[in-house]
C-alpha positions in Angstrom: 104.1 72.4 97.7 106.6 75.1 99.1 107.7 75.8 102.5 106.2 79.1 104.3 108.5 80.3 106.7 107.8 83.2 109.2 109.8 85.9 106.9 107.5 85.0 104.4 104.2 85.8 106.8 106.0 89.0 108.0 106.0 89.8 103.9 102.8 88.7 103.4 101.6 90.5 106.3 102.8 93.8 105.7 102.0 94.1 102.4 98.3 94.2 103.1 98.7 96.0 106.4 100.1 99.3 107.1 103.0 98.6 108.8 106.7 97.9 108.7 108.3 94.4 108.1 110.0 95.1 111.6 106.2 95.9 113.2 104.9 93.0 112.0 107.9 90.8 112.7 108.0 91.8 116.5 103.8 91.3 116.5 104.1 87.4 115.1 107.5 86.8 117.4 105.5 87.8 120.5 102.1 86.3 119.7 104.7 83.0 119.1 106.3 83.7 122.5 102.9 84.2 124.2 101.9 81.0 122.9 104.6 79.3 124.4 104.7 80.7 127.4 101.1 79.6 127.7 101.5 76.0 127.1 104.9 76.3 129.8 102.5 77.1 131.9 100.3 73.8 131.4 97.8 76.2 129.6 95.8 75.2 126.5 95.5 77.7 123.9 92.6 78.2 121.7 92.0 80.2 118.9 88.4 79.8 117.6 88.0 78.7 113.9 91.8 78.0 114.0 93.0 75.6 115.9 94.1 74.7 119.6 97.6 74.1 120.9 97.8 71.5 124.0 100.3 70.1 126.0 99.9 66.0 126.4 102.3 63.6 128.3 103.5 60.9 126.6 104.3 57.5 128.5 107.9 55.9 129.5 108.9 53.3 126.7 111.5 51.0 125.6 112.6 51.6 122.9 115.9 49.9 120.5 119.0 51.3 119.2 119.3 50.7 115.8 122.9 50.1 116.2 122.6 47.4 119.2 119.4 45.7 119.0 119.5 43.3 121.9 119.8 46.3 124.1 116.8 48.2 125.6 116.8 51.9 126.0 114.5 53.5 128.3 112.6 56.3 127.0 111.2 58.8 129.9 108.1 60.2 129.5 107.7 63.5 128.4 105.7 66.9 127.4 105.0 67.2 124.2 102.5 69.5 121.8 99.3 68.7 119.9 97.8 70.7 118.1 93.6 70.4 116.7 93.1 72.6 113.9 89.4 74.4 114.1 86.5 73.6 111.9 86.7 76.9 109.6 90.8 75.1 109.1 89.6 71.9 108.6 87.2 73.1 106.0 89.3 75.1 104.2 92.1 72.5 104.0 90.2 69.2 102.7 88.5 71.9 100.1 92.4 73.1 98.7 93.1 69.0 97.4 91.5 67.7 93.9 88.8 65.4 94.5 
C-alpha cells in the first residue's frame, strides 16, 4: 500500500478539475486550516458520508521510562483528535480488502 501525501491530492485534484495545482493547493491548505481552527475552538466537525473530526481529553497517567523503570512519570492530561469515518467511508473501505 503507498503513502498519499497532499501533493499527490493537489495532482489528483487538478487533473480532473479545471484549475491550477497552485488553486487547488491553496483550496485543500485552507479547508485543512479551517478544520483546525474549528476543533481549537472545541468545535466538532462533520462532514456527512465522510467522517467527523472531534476533540476528546484524555486522563492524567503514570506512565514508565523505559530507561529508569522504578521511576514514575506523570503524564498530564491532554487534547487530543478522533476522528469517526462516515458510513459511505466505512463501506467503501471494508469493500477495497479480499474477502
Amino acid at each position: 500500500m503507498a503513502t498519499v501525501t497532499k501533493r499527490d491530492l493537489v495532482i489528483k485534484v487538478s487533473d480532473k478539475i479545471e484549475m491550477t495545482q497552485q488553486q487547488v493547493f491553496d483550496v485543500i491548505q485552507l479547508f485543512m486550516d479551517e478544520i483546525t481552527d474549528s476543533l481549537s475552538e472545541g468545535d466538532d466537525v462533520v462532514l456527512r458520508n465522510f467522517g467527523s473530526f472531534q476533540i476528546t481529553v484524555t486522563k492524567p497517567k503514570i506512565g514508565r521510562n523505559p530507561k529508569k523503570p522504578e521511576t514514575p512519570v506523570q503524564i498530564p492530561a491532554r487534547a487530543i483528535v478522533k476522528f469517526k469515518p462516515g458510513k459511505e467511508m466505512k463501506d467503501r473501505v471494508a469493500s477495497a480488502l479480499p474477502v
